[in-house]
C-alpha positions in Angstrom: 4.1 -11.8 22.5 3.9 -9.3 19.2 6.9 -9.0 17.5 6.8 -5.1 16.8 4.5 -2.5 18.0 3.8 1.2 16.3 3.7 3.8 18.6 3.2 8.3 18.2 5.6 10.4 19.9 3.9 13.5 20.1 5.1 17.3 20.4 4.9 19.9 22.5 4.1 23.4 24.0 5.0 25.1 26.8 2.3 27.5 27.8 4.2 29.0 30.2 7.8 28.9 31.2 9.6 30.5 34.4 13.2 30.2 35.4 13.5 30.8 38.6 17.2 30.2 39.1 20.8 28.5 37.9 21.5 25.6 40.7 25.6 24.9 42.0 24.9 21.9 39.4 24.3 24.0 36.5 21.0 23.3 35.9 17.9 25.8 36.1 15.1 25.2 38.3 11.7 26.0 36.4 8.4 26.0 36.7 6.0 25.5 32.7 3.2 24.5 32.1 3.3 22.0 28.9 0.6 21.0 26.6 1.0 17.9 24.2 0.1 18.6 20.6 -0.7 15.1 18.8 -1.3 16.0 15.1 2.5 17.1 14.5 3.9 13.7 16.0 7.2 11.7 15.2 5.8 7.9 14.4 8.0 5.3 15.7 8.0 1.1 14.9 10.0 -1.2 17.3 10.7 -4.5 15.9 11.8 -7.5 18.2 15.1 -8.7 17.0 17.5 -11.9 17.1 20.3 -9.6 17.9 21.7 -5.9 17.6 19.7 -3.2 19.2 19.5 -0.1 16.7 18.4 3.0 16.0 17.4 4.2 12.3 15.5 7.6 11.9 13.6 8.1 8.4 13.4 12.1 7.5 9.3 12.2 5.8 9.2 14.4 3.2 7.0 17.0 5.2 10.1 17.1 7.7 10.7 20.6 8.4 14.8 21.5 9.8 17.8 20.3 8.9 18.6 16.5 8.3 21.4 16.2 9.9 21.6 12.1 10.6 21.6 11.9 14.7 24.5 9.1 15.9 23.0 6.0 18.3 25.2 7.6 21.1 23.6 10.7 21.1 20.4 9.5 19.6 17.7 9.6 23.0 15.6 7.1 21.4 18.3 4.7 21.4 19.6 5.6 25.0 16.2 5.1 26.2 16.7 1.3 24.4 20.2 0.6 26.8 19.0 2.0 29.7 15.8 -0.2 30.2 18.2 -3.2 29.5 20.3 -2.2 31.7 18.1 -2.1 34.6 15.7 -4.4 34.1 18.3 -6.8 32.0 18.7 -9.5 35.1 15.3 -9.3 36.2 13.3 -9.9 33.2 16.5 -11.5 30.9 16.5 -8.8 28.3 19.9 -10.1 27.4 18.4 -12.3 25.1 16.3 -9.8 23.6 17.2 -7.1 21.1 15.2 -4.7 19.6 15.3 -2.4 16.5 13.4 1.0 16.8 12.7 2.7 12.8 11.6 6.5 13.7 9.7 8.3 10.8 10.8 11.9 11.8 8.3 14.9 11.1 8.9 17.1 14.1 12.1 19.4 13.4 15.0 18.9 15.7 16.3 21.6 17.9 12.8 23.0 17.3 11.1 23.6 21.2 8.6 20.8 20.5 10.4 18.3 22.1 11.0 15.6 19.4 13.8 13.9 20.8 12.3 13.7 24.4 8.7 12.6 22.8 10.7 9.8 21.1 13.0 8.5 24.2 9.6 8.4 26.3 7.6 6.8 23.1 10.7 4.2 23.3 9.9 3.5 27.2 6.7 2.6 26.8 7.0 1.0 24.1 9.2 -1.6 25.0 7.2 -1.9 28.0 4.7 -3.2 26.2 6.2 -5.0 23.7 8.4 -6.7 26.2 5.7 -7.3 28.7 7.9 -5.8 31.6 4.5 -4.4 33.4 6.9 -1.5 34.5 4.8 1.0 36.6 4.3 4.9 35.3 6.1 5.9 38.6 8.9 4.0 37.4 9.1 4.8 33.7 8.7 8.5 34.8 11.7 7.4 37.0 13.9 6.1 34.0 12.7 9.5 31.9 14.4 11.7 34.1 17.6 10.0 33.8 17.6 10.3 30.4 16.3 14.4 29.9 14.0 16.5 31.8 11.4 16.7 29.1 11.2 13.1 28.8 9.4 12.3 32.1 6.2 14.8 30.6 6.3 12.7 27.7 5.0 9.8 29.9 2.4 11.4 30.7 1.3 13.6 28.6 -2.1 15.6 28.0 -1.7 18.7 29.9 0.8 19.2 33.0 2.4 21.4 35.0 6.5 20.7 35.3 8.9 21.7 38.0 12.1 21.3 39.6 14.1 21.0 36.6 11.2 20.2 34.5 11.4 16.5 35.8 8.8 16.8 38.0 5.2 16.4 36.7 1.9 17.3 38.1 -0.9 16.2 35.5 -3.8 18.8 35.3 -7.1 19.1 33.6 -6.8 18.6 30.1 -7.4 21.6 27.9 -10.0 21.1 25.4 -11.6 23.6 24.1 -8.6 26.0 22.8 -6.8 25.0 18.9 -2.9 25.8 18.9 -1.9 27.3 15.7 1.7 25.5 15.8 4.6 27.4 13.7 7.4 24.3 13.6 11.0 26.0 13.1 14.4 24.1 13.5 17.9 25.4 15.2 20.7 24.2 13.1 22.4 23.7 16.8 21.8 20.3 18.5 22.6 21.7 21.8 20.7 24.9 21.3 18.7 24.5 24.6 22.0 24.5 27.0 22.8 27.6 25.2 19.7 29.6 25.1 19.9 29.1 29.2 23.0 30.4 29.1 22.1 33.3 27.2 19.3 34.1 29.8 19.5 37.5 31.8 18.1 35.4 35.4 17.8 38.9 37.0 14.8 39.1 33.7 13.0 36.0 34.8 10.8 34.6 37.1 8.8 37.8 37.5 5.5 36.2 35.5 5.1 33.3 38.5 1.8 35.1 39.2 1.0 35.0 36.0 1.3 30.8 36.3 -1.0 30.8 39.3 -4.1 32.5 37.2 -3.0 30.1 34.4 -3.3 27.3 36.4 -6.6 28.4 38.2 -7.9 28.8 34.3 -6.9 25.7 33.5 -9.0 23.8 36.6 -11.8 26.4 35.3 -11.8 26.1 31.9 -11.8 29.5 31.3 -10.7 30.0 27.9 -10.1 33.8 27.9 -8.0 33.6 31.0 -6.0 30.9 29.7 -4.8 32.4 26.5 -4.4 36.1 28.6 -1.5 33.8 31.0 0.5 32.8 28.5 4.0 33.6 29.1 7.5 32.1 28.5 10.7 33.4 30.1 13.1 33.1 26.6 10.9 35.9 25.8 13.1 38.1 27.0 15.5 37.3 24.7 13.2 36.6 21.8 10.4 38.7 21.7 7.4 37.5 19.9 4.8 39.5 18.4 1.5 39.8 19.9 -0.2 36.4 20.3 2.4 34.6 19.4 4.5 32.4 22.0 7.7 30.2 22.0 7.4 26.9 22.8 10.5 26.2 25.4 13.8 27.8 24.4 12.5 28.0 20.7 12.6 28.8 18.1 9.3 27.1 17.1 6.2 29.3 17.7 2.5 28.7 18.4 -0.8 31.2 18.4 -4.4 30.5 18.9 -6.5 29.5 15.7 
C-alpha cells in the first residue's frame, strides 16, 4: 500500500446557470451546465500518518485572492477526511489510520471556480485510493453531496449537466474543441455564494431554460457556434458582464472564449 499519493483538484465553469426557485429548506433548485478547467488546478499530497489527521494549505506564489488561512473545521478538504472515517471507519478499520492532506493552493477562494469543492472531492478519491477502500463512484458521489453541492461534479468531472440543488449530475459529451479564456478573481467573503442567492431577484431567473436545451443539444452536436451563442448564467442579472464574457457560478471570476 503507497504511503502518499498526489492528486489535481481542478476548477470550474459553469456554462450556464438557472435558478429556478428558493425551496421551504432554503436552498435553490438549479439547473447549470459545468465544465472542468484542468490547467488552473489546486495540487493536493495526502500522506499516510501514525496519527492526527490534518489539514495544511500552502498559498503558491501565483495564488491570486486573499490568504486568509482556512480553519480544519471549516476547511472542506478536511471534512471530506472525517466523514469517510466516519462511515467507513468499522468496516475497513480506518481507526488506525490517519492521514495528513498538504494542499498547494492556486485557485482563488470565494472565486466561482470551485476550489474548495474541487479539493473536498480530490480528498475523496484520494483516500480511496490510497486507502484501498474500492468505494464505488455512486457512493463517493453519495458522500460529496453531504459535504456541498459542487462537490459531487467534482467526482466526475469533464463536462456535466447539474440539477436539483446542483447535487445531481448527468455526465455529457465532453467539450473539446472550444479554449476558455479564464479571468480568476477572489471575494474577500467566505460565504459569498449564500449571499449572492440571497441577493437574487427569483422573479429575474429561470427565463433562459430554453436557452439550456439548445446548449445541451450543442453539446451532443458539437456544434461550436451554438455552444458559445447558449451561454448564460442567472447572477447575471445582478452582475452584468460585457459582451462575451460570463461568470462562472455566483462569481466574481469570469471566463471568455480564446
Amino acid at each position: 500500500m503507497p504511503k502518499f499519493i498526489k492528486i489535481n483538484a481542478p476548477a470550474k465553469i459553469n456554462l450556464s446557470l438557472d435558478v429556478l426557485k428558493k425551496t421551504a429548506s432554503g436552498y435553490h433548485k438549479i439547473q447549470t451546465v459545468l465544465q472542468e478547467i484542468p490547467k488552473i488546478k489546486d495540487e493536493l499530497k495526502i500522506i499516510s500518518t501514525k496519527e492526527i489527521d490534518s489539514t495544511s494549505i500552502v498559498f503558491t506564489p501565483k495564488f491570486k485572492g486573499p490568504k486568509t488561512p482556512i480553519p480544519e473545521n471549516d476547511n472542506l478538504a478536511h471534512k471530506a477526511l472525517l466523514l469517510i472515517k466516519q462511515t467507513y471507519g468499522k468496516s475497513h478499520r480506518l481507526d488506525k489510520k490517519f492521514a495528513q492532506i498538504i494542499i498547494n493552493k492556486n485557485i482563488p477562494i470565494s472565486s466561482g471556480l470551485g476550489g474548495a469543492s474541487s479539493d473536498a472531492a480530490a480528498v475523496l478519491k484520494g483516500l480511496n485510493k490510497l486507502w484501498n477502500l474500492k468505494i464505488s463512484q455512486k457512493k463517493l458521489l453519495a458522500l460529496a453531496a453531504k459535504l456541498g453541492m459542487d462537490v459531487p461534479f467534482f467526482i466526475v468531472g469533464g463536462t456535466a449537466l447539474a440539477t436539483h440543488f446542483g447535487e445531481k449530475i448527468k455526465a455529457l459529451k465532453p467539450i473539446k474543441n472550444i479554449k476558455f479564456k479564464i479571468s480568476p478573481s477572489s471575494s474577500v467573503s467566505i460565504s459569498k455564494t449564500a449571499s449572492a442567492y440571497a441577493s437574487l431577484d427569483l422573479s429575474l431567473c429561470g427565463k433562459n431554460i430554453a436557452q439550456t436545451k439548445t446548449l445541451l443539444k450543442a453539446i451532443k452536436k458539437s456544434d461550436k457556434e451554438s455552444i458559445i451563442a447558449s451561454f448564460h448564467n442567472d447572477f447575471e442579472t445582478i452582475s452584468p458582464q460585457k459582451k462575451g464574457h460570463h461568470l462562472s457560478g455566483a462569481g466574481p471570476s469570469t471566463f471568455s472564449i480564446v
